[in-house]
BAMIMI-877050 format. One record per residue (C-alpha): residue number from 1; residue in three letters; x, y, z. Coordinates in Angstrom, 2 decimals, decimal comma. Example, Ala and Ser with C-alpha at 12.3 -4.5 7.8 and 13.67 -1.06 7.14 Angstrom:
! BAMIMI-877050
+-----+-----+---------+---------+---------+
:   k :   r :       x :       y :       z :
+-----+-----+---------+---------+---------+
:   1 : ala :   12,30 :   -4,50 :    7,80 :
:   2 : ser :   13,67 :   -1,06 :    7,14 :
+-----+-----+---------+---------+---------+
***
This chain:
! BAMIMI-877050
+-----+-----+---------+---------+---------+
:   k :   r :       x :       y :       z :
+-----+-----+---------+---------+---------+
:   1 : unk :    0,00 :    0,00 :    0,00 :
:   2 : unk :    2,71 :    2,34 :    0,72 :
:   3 : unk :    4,31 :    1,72 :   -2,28 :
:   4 : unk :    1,19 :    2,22 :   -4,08 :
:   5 : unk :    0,38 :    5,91 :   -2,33 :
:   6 : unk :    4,31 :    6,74 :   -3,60 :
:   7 : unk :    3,27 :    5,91 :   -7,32 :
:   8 : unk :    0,19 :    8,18 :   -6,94 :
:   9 : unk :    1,80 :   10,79 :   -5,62 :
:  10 : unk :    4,64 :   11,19 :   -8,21 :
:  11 : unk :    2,45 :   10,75 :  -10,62 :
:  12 : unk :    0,02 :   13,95 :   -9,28 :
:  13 : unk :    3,23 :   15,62 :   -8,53 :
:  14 : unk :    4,51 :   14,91 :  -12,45 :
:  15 : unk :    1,10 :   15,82 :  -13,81 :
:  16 : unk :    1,12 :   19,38 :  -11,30 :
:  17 : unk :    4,52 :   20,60 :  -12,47 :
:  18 : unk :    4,56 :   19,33 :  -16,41 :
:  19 : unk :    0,82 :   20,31 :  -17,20 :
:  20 : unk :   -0,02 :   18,69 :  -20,35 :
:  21 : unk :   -2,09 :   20,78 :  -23,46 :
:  22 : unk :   -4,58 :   18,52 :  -24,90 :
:  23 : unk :   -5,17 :   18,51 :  -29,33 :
:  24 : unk :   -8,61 :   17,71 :  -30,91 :
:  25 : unk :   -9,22 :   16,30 :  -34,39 :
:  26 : unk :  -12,85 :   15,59 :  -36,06 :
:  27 : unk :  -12,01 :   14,99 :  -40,00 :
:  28 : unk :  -13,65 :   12,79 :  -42,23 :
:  29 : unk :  -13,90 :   11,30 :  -46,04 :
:  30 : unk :  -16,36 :   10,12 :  -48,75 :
:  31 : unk :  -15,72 :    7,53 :  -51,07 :
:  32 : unk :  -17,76 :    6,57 :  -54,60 :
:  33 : unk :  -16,68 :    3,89 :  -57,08 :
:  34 : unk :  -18,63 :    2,38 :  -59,51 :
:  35 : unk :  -17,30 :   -0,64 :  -61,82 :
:  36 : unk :  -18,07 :   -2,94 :  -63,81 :
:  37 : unk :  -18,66 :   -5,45 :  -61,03 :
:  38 : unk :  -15,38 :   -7,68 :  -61,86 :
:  39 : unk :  -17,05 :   -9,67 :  -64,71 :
:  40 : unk :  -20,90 :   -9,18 :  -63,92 :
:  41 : unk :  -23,37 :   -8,10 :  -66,48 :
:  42 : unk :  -24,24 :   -5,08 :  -64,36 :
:  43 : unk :  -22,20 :   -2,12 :  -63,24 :
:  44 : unk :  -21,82 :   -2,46 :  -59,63 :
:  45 : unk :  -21,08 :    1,17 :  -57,52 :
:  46 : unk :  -20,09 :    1,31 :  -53,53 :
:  47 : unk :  -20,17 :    4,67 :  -51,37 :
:  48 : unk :  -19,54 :    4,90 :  -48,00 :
:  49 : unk :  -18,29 :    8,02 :  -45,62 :
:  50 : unk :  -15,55 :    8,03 :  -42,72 :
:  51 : unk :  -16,11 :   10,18 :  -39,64 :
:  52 : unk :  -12,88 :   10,30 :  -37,67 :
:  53 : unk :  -12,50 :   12,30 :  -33,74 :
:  54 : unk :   -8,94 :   11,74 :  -32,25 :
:  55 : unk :   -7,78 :   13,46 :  -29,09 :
:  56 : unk :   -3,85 :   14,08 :  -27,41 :
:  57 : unk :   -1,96 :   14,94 :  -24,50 :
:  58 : unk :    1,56 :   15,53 :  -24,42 :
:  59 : unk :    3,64 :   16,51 :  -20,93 :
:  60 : unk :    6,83 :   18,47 :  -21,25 :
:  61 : unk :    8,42 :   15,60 :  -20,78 :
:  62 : unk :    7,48 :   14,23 :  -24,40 :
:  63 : unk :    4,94 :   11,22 :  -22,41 :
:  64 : unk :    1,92 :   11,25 :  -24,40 :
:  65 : unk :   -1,41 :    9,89 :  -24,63 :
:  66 : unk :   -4,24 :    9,77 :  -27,51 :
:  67 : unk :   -6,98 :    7,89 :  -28,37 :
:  68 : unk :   -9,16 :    8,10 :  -31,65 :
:  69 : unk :  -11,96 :    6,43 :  -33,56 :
:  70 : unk :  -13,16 :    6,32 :  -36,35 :
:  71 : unk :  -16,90 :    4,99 :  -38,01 :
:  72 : unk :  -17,71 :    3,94 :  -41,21 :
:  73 : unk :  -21,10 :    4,87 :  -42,24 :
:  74 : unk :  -22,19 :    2,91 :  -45,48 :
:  75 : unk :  -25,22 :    2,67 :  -47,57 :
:  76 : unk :  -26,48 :    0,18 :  -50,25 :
:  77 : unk :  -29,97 :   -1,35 :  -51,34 :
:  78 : unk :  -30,79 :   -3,57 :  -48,80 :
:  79 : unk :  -29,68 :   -1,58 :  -45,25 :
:  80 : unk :  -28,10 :    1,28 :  -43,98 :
:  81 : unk :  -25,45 :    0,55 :  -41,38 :
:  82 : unk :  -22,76 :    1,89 :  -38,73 :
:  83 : unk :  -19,49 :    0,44 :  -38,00 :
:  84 : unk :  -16,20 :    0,70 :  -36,81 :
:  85 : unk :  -13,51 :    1,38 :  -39,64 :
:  86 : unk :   -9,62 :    1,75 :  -37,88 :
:  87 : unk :   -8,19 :    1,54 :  -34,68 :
:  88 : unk :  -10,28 :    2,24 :  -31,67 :
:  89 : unk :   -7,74 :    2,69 :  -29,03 :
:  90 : unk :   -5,83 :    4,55 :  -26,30 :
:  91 : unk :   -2,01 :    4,96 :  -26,91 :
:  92 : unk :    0,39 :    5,72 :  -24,02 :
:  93 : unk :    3,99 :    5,94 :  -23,94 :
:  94 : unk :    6,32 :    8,84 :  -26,22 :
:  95 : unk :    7,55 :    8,78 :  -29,48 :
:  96 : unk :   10,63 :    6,55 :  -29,12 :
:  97 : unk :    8,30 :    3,72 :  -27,42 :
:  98 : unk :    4,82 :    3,99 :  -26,79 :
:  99 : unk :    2,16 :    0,87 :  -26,01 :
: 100 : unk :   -1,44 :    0,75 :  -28,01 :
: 101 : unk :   -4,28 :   -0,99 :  -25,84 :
: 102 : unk :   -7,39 :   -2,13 :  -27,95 :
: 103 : unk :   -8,85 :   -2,20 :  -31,29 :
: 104 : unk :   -5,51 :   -1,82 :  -33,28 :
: 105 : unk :   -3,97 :   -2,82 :  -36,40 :
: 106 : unk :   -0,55 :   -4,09 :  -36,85 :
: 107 : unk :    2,15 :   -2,81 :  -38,71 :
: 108 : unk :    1,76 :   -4,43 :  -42,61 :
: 109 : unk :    4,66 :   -5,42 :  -44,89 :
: 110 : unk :    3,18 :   -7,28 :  -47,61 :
: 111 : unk :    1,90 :   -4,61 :  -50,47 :
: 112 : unk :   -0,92 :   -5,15 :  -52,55 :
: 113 : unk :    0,04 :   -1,48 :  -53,94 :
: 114 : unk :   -2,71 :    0,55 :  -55,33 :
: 115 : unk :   -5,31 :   -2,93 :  -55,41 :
: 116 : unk :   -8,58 :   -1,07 :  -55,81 :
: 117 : unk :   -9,58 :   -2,48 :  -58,73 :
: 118 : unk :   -7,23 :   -6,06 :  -58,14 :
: 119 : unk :   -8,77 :   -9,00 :  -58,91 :
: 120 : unk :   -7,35 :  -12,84 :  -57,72 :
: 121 : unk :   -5,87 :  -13,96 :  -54,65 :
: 122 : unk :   -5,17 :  -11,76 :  -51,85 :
: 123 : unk :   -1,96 :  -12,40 :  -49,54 :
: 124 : unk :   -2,60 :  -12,62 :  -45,51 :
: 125 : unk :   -0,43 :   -9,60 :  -45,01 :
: 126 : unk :   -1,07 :   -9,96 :  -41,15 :
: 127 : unk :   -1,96 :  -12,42 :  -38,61 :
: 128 : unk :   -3,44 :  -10,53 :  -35,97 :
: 129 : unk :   -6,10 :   -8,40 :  -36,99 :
: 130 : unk :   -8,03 :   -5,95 :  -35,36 :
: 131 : unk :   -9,49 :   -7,00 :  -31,95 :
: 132 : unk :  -10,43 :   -5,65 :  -28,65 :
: 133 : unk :   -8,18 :   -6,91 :  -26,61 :
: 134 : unk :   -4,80 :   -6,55 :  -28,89 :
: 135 : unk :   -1,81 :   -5,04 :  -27,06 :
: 136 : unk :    0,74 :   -3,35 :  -29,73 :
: 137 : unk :    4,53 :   -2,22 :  -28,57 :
: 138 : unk :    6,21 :    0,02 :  -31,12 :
: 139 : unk :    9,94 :    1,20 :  -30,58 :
: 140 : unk :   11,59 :    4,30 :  -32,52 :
: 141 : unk :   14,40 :    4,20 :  -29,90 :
: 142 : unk :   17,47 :    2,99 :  -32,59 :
: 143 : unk :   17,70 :    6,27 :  -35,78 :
: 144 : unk :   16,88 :    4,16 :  -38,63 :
: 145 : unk :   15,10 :    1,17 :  -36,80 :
: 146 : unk :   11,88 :    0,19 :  -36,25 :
: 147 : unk :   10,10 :   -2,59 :  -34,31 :
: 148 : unk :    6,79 :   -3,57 :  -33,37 :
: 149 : unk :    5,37 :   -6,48 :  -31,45 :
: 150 : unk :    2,12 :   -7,54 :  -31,43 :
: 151 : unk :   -0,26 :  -10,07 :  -29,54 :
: 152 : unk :   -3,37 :  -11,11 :  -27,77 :
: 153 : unk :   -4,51 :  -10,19 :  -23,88 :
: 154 : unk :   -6,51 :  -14,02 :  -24,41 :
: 155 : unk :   -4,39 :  -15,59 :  -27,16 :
: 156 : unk :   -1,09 :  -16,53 :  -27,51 :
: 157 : unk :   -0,58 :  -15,57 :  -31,10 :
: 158 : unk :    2,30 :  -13,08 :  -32,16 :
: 159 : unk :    3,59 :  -10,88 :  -34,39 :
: 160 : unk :    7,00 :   -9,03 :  -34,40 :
: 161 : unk :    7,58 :   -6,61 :  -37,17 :
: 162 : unk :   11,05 :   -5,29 :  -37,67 :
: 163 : unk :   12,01 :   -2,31 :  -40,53 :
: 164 : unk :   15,18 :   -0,60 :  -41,55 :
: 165 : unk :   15,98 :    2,57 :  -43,30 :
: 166 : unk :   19,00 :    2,10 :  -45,14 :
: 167 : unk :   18,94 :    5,64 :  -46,37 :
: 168 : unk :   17,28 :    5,24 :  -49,78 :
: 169 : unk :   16,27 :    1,49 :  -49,35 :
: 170 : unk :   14,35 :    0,65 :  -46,70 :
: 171 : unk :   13,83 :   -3,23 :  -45,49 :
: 172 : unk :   10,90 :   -4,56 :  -43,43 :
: 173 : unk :   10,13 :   -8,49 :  -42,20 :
: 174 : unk :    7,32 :   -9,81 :  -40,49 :
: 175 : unk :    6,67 :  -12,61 :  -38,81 :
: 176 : unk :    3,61 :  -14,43 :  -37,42 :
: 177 : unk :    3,08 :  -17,34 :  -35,41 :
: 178 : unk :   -0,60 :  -18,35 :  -34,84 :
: 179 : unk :   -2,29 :  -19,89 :  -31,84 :
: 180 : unk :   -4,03 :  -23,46 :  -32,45 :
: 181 : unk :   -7,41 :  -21,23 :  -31,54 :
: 182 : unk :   -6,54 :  -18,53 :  -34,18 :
: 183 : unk :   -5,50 :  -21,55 :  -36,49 :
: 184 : unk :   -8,98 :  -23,61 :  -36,06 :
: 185 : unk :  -10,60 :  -19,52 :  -37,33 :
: 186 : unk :   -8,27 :  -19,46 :  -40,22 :
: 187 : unk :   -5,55 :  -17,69 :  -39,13 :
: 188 : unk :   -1,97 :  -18,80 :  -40,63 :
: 189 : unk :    1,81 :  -19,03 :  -39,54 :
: 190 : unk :    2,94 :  -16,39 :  -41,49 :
: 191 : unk :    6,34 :  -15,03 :  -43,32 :
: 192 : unk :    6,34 :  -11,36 :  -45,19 :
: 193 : unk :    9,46 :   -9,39 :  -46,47 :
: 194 : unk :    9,48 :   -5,97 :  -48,40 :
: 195 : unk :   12,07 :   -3,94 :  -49,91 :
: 196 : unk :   11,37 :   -0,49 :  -51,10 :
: 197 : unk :   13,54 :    2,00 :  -52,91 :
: 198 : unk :   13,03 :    4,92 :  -55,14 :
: 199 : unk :   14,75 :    4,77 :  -59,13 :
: 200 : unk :   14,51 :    7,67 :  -61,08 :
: 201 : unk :   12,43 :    9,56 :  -59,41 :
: 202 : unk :   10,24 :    5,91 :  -59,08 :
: 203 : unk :    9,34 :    4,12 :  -56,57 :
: 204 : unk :    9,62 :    0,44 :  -56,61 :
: 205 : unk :    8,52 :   -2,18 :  -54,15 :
: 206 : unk :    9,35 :   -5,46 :  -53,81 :
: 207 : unk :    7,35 :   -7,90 :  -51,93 :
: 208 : unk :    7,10 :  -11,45 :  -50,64 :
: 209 : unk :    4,27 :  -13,72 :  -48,54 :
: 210 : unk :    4,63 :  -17,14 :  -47,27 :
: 211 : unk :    1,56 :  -18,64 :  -45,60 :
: 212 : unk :    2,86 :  -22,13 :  -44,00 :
: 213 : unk :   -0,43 :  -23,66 :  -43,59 :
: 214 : unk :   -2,01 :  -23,41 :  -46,41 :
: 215 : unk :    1,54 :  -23,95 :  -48,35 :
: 216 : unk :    0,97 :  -20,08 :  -50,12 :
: 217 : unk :    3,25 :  -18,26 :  -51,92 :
: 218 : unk :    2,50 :  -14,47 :  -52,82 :
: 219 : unk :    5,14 :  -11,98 :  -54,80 :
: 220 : unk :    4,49 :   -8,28 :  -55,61 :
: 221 : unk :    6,00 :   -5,99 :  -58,10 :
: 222 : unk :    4,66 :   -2,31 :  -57,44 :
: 223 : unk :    5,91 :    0,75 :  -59,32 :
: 224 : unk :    4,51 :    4,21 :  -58,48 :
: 225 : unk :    5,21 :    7,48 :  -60,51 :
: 226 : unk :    3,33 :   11,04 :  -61,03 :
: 227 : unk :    0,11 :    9,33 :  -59,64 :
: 228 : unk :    0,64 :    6,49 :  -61,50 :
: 229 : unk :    0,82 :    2,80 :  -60,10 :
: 230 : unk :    1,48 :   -0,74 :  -61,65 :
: 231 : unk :    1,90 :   -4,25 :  -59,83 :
: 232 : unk :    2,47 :   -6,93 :  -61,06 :
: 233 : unk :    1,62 :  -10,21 :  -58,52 :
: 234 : unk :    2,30 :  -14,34 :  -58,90 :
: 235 : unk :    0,72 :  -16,49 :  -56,32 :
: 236 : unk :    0,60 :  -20,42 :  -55,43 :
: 237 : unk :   -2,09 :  -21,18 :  -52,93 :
: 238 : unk :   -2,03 :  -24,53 :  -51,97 :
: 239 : unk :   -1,96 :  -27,52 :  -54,70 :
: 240 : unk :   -3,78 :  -25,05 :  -57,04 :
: 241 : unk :   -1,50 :  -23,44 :  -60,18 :
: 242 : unk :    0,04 :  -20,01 :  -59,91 :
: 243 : unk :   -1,95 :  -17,09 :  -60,82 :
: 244 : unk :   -1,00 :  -14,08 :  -62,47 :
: 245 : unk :   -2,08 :  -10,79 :  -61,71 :
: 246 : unk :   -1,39 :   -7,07 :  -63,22 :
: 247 : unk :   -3,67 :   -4,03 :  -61,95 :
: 248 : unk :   -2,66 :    0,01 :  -62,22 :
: 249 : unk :   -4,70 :    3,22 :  -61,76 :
: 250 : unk :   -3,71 :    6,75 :  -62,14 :
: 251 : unk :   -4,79 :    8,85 :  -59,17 :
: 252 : unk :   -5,22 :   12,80 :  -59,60 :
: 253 : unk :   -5,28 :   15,13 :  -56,20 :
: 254 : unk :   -7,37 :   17,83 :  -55,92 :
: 255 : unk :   -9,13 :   17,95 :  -59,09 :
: 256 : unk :  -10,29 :   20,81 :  -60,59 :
: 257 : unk :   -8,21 :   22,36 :  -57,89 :
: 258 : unk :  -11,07 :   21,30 :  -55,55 :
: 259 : unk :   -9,14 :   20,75 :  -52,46 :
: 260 : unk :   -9,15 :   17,22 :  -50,96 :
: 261 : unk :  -10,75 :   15,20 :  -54,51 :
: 262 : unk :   -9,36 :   12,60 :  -55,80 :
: 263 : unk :  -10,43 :   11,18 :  -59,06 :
: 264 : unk :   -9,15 :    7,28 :  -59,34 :
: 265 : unk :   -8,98 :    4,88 :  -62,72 :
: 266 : unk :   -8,21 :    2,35 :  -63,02 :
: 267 : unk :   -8,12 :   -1,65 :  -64,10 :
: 268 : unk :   -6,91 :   -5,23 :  -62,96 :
: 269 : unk :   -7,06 :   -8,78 :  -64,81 :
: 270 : unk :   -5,82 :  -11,90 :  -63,24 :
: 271 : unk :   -5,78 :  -15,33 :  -64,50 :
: 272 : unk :   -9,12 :  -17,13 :  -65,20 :
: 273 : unk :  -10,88 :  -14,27 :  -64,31 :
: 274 : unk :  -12,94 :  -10,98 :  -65,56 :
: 275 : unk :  -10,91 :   -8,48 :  -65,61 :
: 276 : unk :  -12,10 :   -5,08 :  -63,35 :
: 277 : unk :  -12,35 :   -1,35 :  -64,37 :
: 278 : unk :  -13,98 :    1,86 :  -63,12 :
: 279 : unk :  -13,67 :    4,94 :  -61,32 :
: 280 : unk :  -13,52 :    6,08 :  -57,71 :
: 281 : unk :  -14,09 :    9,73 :  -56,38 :
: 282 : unk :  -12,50 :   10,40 :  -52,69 :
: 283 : unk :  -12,97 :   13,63 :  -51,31 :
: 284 : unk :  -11,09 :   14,25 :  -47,72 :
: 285 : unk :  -12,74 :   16,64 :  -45,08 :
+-----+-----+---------+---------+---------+
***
């Protein structure tokens, strides 16, 4: 108990002399697409709209804390609904190490790129999704370095992300080792590497996804340039052949010189199936 009063009071005592100023965000965004429903005989057209509030302290001593939300209200034919798009969370900690409690997403390695308008196989680029009780440590501490491990308050899966800056190439692994419970709801020992650089004013990334269960192989070509973006993806999943996949769009910011539009085309065709084109408006608020 003593030792208990002690921790109270330096914390009031730290809170009295480094008062902290508190930030408050509300933004928000819209999104429309409309396609020709990968293949179907009918056009096919989603919308939904983001409302995002996120809060911060920060003491002189660089300790933080924030929390933030944000809901995703979408609308189509048969109901209207209401529901939780991001992390939902409360962060604590400062910028060289800081711990996320809650509804949080880990760090992803594996890119899909620009995959809008992808069609084929999709690579498990994490294990541990979003879930209530997920506990995320991220560490800045080492210039250059960056680490992040990941798990469950009632499940003994794990993740441990680790990236490097090499000063113009940058290097990230992750690695993912599922629980039998996680397992048995489809969740995969997992393997991801990326390596990004920029050529000619370029960027190019690299990517690779093994998922041990299932016996899946997943590699990514992505170049990006003036708004412009290409991959290029091979897959094995399982006993079944490899499929080839090549998608792009070309993405214009504030068009019209409307602040915060974006106007998206763009296509994809895979192996053995329709190819996918259309449009997507995104305005930011």
């Amino acid at each position: 108990k003593i030792l208990m009063k002690k921790i109270i009071a330096l914390a009031v005592a730290t809170a009295i002399s480094a008062p902290a100023m508190a930030d408050l965000t509300i933004g928000g965004s819209a999104r429309y697409q409309i396609d020709n429903g990968a293949g179907v005989d009918t056009s096919a057209s989603t919308n939904r709209v983001l409302v995002s509030v996120s809060g911060s302290t920060t003491a002189e001593s660089g300790l933080f804390v924030s929390a933030g939300a944000t809901l995703q209200i979408a609308a189509d034919d048969a109901a209207n609904n209401a529901t939780t798009d991001g992390d939902n969370n409360i962060v604590v900690g400062n910028p060289m190490a800081n711990v996320a409690l809650g509804y949080t997403e880990t760090a992803g390695v594996y890119s899909n790129g620009a995959d809008q308008f992808k069609v084929g196989p999709a690579a498990q680029s994490r294990v541990l999704g979003r879930h209530s009780d997920t506990v995320v440590l991220n560490v800045t501490a080492v210039e250059g370095l960056t680490a992040q491990v990941a798990g469950y308050l009632t499940d003994d899966s794990t993740r441990v992300v680790l990236g490097y800056d090499f000063g113009g190439v940058s290097v990230a692994v992750g690695m993912d080792q599922a629980s039998d419970a996680a397992k048995a709801a489809g969740s995969e020992d997992a393997l991801q590497l990326k390596v990004a650089t920029s050529v000619a004013g370029a960027g190019v990334t690299l990517s690779y996804a093994d998922q041990d269960d299932t016996d899946s192989q997943f590699v990514n070509l992505g170049v990006t340039y003036m708004g412009v973006g290409v991959n290029y993806q091979t897959s094995e999943v399982g006993a079944a052949d490899s499929v080839d996949s090549l998608y792009g769009s070309y993405s214009l910011a504030n068009a019209g010189g409307l602040e915060g539009l974006t106007v998206t085309v763009g296509a994809g065709s895979s192996d053995n199936v329709d190819s996918n084109y259309g449009v997507r408006l995104d305005y930011a608020f």
